[in-house]
C-alpha positions as CSV (number, residue, x, y, z in Angstrom):
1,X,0.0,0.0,0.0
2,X,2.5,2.4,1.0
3,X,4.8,1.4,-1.8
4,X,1.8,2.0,-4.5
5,X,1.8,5.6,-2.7
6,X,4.7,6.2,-3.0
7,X,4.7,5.5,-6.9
8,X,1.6,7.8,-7.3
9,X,3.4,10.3,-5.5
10,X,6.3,10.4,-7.5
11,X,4.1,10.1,-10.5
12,X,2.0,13.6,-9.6
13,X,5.5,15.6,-8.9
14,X,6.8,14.8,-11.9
15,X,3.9,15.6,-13.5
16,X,3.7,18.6,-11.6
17,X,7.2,19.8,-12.1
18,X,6.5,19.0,-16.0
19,X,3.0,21.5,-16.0
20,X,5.7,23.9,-13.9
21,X,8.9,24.6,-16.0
22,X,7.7,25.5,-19.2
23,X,6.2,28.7,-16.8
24,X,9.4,29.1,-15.7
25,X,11.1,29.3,-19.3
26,X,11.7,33.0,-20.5
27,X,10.3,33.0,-24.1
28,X,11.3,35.6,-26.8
29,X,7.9,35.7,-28.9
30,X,7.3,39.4,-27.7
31,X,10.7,40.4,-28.4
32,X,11.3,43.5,-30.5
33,X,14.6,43.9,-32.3
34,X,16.1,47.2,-32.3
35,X,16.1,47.9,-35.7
36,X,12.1,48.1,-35.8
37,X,12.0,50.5,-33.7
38,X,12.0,54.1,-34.0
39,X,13.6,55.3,-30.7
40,X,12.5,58.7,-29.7
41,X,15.3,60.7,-28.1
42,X,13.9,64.2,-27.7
43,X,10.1,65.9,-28.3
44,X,9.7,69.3,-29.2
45,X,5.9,70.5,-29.1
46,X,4.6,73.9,-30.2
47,X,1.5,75.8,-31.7
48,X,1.3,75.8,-35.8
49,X,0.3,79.0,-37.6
50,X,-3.0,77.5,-37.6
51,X,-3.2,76.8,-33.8
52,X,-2.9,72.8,-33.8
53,X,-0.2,71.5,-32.0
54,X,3.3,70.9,-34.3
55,X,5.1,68.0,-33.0
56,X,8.8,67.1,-33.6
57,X,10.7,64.4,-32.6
58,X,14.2,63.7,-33.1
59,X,15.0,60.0,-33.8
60,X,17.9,57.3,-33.6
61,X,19.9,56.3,-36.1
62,X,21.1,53.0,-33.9
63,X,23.7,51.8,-36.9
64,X,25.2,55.8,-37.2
65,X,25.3,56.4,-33.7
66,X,26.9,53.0,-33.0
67,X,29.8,54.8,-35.2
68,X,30.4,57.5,-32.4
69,X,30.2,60.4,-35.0
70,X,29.7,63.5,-33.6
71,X,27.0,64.9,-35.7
72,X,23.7,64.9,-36.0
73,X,20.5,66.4,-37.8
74,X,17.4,66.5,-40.1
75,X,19.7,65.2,-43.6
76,X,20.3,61.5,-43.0
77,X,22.9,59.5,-44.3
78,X,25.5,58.4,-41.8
79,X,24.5,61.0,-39.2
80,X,23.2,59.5,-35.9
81,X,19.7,61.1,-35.7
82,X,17.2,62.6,-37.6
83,X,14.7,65.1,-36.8
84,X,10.6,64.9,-38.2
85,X,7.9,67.0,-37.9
86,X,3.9,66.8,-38.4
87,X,1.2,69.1,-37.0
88,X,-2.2,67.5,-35.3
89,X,-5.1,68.0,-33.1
90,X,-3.0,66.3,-30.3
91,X,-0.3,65.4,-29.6
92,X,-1.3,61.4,-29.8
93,X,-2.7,62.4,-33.1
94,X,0.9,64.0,-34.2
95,X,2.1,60.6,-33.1
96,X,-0.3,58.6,-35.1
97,X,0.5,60.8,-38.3
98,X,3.6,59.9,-37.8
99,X,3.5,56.2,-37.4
100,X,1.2,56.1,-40.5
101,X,4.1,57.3,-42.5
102,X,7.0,55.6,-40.6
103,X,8.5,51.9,-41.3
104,X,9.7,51.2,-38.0
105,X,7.2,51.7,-34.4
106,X,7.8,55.0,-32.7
107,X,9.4,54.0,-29.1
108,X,9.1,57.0,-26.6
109,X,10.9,54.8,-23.5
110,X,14.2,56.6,-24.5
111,X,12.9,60.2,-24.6
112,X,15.3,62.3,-22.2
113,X,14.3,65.8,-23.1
114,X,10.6,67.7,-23.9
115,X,11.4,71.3,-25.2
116,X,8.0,73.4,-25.3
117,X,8.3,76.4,-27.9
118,X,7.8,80.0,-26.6
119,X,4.0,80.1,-28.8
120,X,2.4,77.2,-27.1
121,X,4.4,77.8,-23.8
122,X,2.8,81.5,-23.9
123,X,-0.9,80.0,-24.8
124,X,-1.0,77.3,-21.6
125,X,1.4,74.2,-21.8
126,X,-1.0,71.8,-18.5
127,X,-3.0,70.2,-21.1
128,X,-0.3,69.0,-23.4
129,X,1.5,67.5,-20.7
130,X,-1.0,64.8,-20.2
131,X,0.0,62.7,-22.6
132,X,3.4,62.7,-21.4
133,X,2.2,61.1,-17.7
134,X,-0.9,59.0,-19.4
135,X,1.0,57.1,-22.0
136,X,3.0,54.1,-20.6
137,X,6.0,55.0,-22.5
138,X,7.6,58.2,-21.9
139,X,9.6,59.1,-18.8
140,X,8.3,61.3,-16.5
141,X,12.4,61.6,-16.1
142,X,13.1,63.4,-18.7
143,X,14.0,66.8,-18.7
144,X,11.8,69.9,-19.6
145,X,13.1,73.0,-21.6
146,X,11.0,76.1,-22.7
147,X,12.6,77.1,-26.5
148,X,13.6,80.9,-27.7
149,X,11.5,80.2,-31.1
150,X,10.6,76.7,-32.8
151,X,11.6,73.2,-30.9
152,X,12.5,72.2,-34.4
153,X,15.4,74.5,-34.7
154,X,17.1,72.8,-31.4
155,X,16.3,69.5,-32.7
156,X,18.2,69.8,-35.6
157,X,21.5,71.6,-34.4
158,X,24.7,69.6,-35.0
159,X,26.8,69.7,-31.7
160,X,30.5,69.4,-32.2
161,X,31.4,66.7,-29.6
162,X,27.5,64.6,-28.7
163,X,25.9,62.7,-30.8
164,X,22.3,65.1,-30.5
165,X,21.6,68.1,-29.4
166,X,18.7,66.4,-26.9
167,X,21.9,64.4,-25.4
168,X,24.0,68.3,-25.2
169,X,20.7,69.1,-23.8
170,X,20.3,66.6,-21.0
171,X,23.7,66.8,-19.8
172,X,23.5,70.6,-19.1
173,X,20.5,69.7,-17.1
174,X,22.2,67.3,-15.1
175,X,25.0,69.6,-14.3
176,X,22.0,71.8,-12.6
177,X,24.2,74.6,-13.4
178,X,20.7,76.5,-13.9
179,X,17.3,75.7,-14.0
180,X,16.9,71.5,-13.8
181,X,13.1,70.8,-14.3
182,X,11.8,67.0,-15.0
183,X,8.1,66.3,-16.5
184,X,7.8,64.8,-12.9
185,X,8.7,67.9,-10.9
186,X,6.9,70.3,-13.6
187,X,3.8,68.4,-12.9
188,X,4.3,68.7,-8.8
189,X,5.2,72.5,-9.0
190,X,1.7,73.1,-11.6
191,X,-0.4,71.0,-8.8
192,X,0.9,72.8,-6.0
193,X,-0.6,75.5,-3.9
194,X,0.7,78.6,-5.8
195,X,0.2,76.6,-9.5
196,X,3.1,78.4,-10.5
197,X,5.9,76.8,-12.2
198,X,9.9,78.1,-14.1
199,X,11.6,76.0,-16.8
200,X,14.8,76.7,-18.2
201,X,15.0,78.8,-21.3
202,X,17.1,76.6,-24.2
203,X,18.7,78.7,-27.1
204,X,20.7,77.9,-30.1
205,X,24.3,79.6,-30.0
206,X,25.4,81.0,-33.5
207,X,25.8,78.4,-36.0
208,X,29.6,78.5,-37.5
209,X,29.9,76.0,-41.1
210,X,27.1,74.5,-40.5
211,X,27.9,73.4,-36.8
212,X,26.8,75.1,-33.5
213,X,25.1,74.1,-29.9
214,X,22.8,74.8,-27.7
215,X,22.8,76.8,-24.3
216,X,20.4,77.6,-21.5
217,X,20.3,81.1,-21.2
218,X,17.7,81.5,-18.4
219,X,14.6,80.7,-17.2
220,X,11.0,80.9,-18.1
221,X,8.4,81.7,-15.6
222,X,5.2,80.9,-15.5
223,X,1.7,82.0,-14.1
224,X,-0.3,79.1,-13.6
225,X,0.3,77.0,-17.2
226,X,1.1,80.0,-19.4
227,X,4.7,81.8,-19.7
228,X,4.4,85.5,-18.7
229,X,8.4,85.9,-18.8
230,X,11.6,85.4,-18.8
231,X,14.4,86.2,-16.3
232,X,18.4,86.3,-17.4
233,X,21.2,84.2,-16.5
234,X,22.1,86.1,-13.6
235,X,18.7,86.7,-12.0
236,X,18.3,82.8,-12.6
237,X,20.9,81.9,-10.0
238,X,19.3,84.6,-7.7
239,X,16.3,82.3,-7.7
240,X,18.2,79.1,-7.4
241,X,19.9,79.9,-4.5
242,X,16.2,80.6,-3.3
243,X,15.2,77.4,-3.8
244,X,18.1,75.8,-2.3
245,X,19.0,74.3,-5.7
246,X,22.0,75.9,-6.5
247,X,24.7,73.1,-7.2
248,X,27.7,74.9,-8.8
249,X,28.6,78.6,-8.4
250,X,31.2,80.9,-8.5
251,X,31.2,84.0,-6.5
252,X,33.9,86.7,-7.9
253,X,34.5,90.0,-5.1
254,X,36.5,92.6,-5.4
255,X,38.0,93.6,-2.0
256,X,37.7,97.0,-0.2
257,X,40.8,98.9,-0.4
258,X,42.9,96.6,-2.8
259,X,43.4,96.0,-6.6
260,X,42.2,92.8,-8.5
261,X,39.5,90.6,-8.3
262,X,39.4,86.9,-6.1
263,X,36.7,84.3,-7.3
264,X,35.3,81.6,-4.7
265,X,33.7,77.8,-5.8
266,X,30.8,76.9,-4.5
267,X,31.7,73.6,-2.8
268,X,28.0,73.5,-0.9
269,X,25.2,75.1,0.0
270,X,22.0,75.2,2.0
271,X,19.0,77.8,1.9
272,X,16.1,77.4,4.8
273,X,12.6,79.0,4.3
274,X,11.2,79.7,7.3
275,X,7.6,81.5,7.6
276,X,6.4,83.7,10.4
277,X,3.0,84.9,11.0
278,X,2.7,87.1,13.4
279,X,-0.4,89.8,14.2
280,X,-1.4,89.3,10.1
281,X,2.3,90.1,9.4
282,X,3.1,87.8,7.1
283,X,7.3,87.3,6.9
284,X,9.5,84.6,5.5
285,X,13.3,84.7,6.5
286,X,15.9,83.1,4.1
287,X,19.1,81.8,5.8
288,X,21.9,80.6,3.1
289,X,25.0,79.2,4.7
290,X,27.6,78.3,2.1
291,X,31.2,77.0,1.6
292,X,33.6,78.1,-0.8
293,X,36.8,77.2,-2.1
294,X,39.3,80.3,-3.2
295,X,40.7,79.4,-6.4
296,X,41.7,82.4,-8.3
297,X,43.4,85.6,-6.5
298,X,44.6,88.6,-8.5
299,X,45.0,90.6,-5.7
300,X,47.7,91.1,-3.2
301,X,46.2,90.1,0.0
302,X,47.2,87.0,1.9
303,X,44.5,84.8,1.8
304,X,45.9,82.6,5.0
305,X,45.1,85.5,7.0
306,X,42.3,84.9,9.3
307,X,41.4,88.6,9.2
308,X,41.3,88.6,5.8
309,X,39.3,85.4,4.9
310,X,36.7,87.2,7.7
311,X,36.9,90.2,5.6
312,X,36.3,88.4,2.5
313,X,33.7,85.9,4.1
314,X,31.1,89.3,4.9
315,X,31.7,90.8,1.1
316,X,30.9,87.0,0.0
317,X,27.4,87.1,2.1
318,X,26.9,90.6,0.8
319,X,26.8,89.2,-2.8
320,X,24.9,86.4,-2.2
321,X,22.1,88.6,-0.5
322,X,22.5,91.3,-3.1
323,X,21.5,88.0,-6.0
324,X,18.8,87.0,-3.5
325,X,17.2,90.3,-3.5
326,X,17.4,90.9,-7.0
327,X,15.6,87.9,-8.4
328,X,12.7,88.6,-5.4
329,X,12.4,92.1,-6.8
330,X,11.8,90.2,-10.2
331,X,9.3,87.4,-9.1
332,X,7.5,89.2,-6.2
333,X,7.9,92.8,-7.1
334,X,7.5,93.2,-10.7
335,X,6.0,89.7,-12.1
336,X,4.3,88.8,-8.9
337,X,4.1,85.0,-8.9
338,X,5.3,82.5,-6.8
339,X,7.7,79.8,-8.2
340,X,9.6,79.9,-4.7
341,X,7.2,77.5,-3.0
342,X,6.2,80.0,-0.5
343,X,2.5,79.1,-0.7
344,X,3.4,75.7,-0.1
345,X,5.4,76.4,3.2
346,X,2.8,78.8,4.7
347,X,0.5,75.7,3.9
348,X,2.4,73.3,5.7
349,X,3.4,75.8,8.9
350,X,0.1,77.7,8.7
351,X,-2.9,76.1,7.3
352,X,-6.0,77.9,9.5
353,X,-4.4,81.1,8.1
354,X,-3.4,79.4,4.3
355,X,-6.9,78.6,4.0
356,X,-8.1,82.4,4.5
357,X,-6.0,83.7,2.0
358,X,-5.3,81.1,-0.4
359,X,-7.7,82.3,-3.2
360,X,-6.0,85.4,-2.9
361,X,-2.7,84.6,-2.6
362,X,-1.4,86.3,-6.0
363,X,-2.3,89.2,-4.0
364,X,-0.7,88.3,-0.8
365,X,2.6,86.9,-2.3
366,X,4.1,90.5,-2.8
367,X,3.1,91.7,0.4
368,X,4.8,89.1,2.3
369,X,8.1,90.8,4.0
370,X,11.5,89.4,3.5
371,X,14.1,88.8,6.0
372,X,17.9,87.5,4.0
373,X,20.1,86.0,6.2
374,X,24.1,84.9,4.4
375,X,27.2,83.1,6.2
376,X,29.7,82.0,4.2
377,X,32.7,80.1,4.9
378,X,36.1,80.4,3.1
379,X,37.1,76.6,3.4
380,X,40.2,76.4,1.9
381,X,42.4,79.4,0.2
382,X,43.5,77.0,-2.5
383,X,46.7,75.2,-3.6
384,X,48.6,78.2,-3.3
385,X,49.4,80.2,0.0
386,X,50.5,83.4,-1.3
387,X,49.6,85.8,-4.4
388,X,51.4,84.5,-7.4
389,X,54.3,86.7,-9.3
390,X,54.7,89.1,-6.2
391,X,57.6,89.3,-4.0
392,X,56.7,88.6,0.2
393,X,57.2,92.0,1.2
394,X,54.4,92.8,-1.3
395,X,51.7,90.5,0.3
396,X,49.3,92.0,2.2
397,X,47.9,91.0,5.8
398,X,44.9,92.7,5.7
């Protein structure tokens, strides 16, 4: 009895283990080969003449860009992308246009950059962003750029050491040397409290033979969905240093009472928001405390000197409060919209009082009273202890 159970047993495992492994097996008859697949490296989106939505997207040449040639553009041929352009109702029905017309399936899984032109940006850019968090596809990684002009024209520039401009394009982002705004952050920052939002502001530099780049020259800010400006380079810093985002920096003085210039690296830095509300006075202080490397010195003074580096550490928050103070006068002053995350803090520290004023708050945001608060802290003076080229009866203590 036991030994005919035994059999039976063995008879259902192995039958088992049979129904089992072929679940187990990884099959390849959903496998797509690269070559049928039209890999989407960069979207550009903007309003056509007629007011549908032009789309452009800037596609792999896998074979070419296997070939490490750094070139790229609209022309074909051995150059590793190409750029193609078609105008629809949506953006969905620019990509089915496109597909209708295209040998290979459009791929958006390796799309790393979305640039918005300045027309559609300026009309209301929330309800052409859908697509990009609906579809299953793109990334909500990739990085978001408002254009100077057409998407197309950044698309097709031919960078002199990358592959694509959309890869020139993603690495500046990811230096966050300015403005560094994903789809997934845009689409926090348009469904926070304020609804206000800033993307950087991507140009082409001047073409030379037929090559050029591409630069971020600013940012653009935005009431609600729609652009209502733009703010320069240096004003841009000003506001990243407000949203504690500022990554790499240099900070150039020129000393009281000596000749020359000395310029500082950013090695770190940290900006606090902190609301007060106190008797309907609304006030938010703004403490930055940074650290800075010395690494150029034209002057004569002796940079080992503690009551030097003191010296130089108070002109060094003076700057940094004079940047701070400059972009507020820009965004709560004069354009009067909140892409600081102020309404969101009040919110968090305050909400009995949010709620009273949050229908109001474009009105309320420029009322609010600053405090700025700087220390800085010279770190090191740099590989060299003494002015370079000067004799050490020249140097200067203080």
């Amino acid at each position: 009895m036991n030994k005919m159970f035994l059999i039976k047993a063995k008879k259902m495992t192995l039958i088992f283990t049979f129904c089992l492994f072929p679940l187990l097996l990884t099959g390849c008859w959903d496998r797509v080969e690269i070559n049928d697949l039209a890999i989407v490296l960069a979207t550009g989106i903007d309003l056509s003449e007629e007011g549908e939505i032009e789309l452009s997207v800037q596609l792999a040449i896998p074979k070419a860009m296997g070939g490490g040639q750094g070139s790229s553009g609209g022309q074909g041929g051995d150059q590793p992308t190409t750029v193609e352009r078609v105008t629809g109702r949506t953006i969905f029905d620019c990509h089915s246009k496109l597909q209708t017309s295209a040998s290979r399936r459009l791929f958006w899984g390796h799309n790393r950059v979305v640039i918005i032109g300045e027309k559609l940006a300026e009309d209301g850019i929330q309800k052409h962003i859908d697509f990009f968090a609906r579809h299953p596809e793109p990334r909500l990684r990739a990085y978001v750029f408002v254009s100077k002009g057409k998407p197309t024209d950044i698309l097709k520039v031919v960078p002199d050491f990358d592959d694509s401009s959309s890869e020139v394009a993603r690495e500046i982002a990811k230096f966050e040397i300015g403005m560094s705004v994903t789809l997934k952050e845009l689409i926090e920052m348009l469904s926070g409290d304020a609804g206000n939002t800033a993307l950087p502001w991507i140009e082409v530099e001047k073409e030379v033979q037929g090559k050029g780049g591409v630069q971020v020259n600013g940012t653009a800010v935005f009431k609600k969905d729609k652009m209502i400006g733009r703010m320069d380079e240096e004003l841009s810093r000003g506001i990243l240093w407000l949203r504690n985002e500022i990554k790499l920096a240099a900070v150039t003085i020129k000393p009281e009472d000596a000749e020359g210039q000395i310029s500082f690296d950013l090695l770190r830095s940290r900006t606090e928001l902190i609301p007060k509300i106190e008797n309907d006075n609304w006030k938010m202080t703004i403490k930055v405390t940074t650290e800075d490397d010395a690494v150029e010195n034209e002057t004569k003074l002796n940079l080992m000197n503690p009551e030097v580096v003191k010296k130089l550490q108070r002109q060094m928050e003076a700057e940094i409060k004079e940047r701070i103070r400059l972009a507020l006068e820009q965004v709560q002053k004069e354009m009067k919209v909140d892409i600081l995350g102020f309404a969101d803090i009040f919110h968090r520290q305050y909400p009995d009082q949010w709620s009273k004023v949050k229908d109001q708050w474009e009105e309320k945001f420029p009322e609010i009273n600053i405090e700025i608060q700087a220390k800085a802290y010279i770190k090191r003076p740099g590989l060299s202890t003494s002015p370079q080229g000067i004799s050490e009866e020249e140097v200067r203590e203080k």
